[in-house]
N, C-alpha and C positions, 0 to 999 in steps of 0.2 A: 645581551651585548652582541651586537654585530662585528663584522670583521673591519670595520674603522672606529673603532671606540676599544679597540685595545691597547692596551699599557705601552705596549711597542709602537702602536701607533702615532700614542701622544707623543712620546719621550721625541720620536722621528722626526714632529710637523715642526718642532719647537718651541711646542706649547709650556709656559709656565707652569713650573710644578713645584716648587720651595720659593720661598722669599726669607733674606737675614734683616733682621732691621739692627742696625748699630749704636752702640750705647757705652756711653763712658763709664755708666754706674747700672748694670747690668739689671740687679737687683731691683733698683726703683723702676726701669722700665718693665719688667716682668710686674710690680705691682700696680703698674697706669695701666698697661694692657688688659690683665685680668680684672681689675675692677672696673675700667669701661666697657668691654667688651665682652666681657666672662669666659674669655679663652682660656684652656686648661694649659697646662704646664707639665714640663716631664725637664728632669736636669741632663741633659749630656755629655756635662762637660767634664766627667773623668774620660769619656770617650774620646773628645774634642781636646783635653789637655789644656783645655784654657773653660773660660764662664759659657755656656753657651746651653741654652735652655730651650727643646721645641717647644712652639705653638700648636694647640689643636685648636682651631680655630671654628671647627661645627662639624656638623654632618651633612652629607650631601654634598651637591656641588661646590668646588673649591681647594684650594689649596690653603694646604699648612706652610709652617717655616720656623723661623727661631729667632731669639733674641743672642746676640754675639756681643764679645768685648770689643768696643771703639779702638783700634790703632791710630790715637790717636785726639785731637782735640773736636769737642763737638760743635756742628756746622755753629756759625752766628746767625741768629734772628735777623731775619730780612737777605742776610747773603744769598747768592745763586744756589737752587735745590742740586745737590751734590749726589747723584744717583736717580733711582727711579720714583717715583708716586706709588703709593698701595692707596685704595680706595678701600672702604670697608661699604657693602649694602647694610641700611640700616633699616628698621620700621618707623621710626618717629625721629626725624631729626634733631626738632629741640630736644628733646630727653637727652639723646645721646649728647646731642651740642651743650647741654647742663653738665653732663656726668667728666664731661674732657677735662670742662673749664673747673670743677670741686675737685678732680684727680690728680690737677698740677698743670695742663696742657694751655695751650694759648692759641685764641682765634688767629690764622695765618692769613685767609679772605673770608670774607664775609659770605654767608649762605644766598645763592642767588638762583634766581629758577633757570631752568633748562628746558622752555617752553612744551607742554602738554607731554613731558618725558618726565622731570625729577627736580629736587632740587637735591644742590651740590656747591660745599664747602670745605676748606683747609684749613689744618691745624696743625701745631707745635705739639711734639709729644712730650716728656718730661728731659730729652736728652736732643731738642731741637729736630730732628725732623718731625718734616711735613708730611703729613699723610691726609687724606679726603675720606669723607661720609657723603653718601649718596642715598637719597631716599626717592625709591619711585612713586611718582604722583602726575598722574595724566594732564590735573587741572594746575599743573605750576606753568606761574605766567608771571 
């Protein structure tokens, strides 16, 4: 590691380092995540005083985050996205785009290329947010 690739250096530039994704029903989101995604799970919410469960999301490059209690009602399908976009890299699109839609999840746009870069689409999780799959693919056209 070099002396810009320290922990203090991230935290400094304002690099992303947790993401919460919000949910009304906490529990169902924790079991659409893990089972599209196979992210692991740890509960911290006697820590947190309320439901609130990290994500381990892989190894390697990337950040983790958590699934959190909704204050709150969850967004309406098609209303304006209320927060930020998480994209998840994936290997096979469809697969994943199969696993969303048997998990509970709902196509939000349709998968469209991102010419000789990826293709990349949105989806409804089980507590309405949107979140993107991005798969790289040089020959998407």
């Amino acid at each position: 590691m070099d002396e810009n690739t320290t922990e203090e250096a991230s935290f400094g530039k304002g690099r992303p380092v947790h993401f919460e994704i919000h949910a009304a029903d906490p529990n169902r989101a924790v079991e659409f995540y893990t089972t599209v995604f196979g992210w692991k799970i740890e509960d911290w919410s006697d820590f947190a005083g309320m439901p609130y469960f990290g994500l381990l999301t892989g190894e390697g490059m990337g950040i983790n985050g958590a699934i959190i209690q909704r204050m709150g009602d969850n967004p309406a399908v098609g209303g304006a996205v209320a927060g930020a976009v998480i994209t998840m890299g994936v290997e096979s699109y469809d697969e994943i785009a199969e696993q969303i839609l048997a998990a509970g999840g709902t196509e939000a746009l349709p998968k469209q290329a991102l010419p000789g870069m990826a293709w990349q689409g949105y989806f409804h999780d089980t507590e309405n947010n949107i979140f993107g799959i991005h798969q790289p693919d040089p020959e998407a056209k």
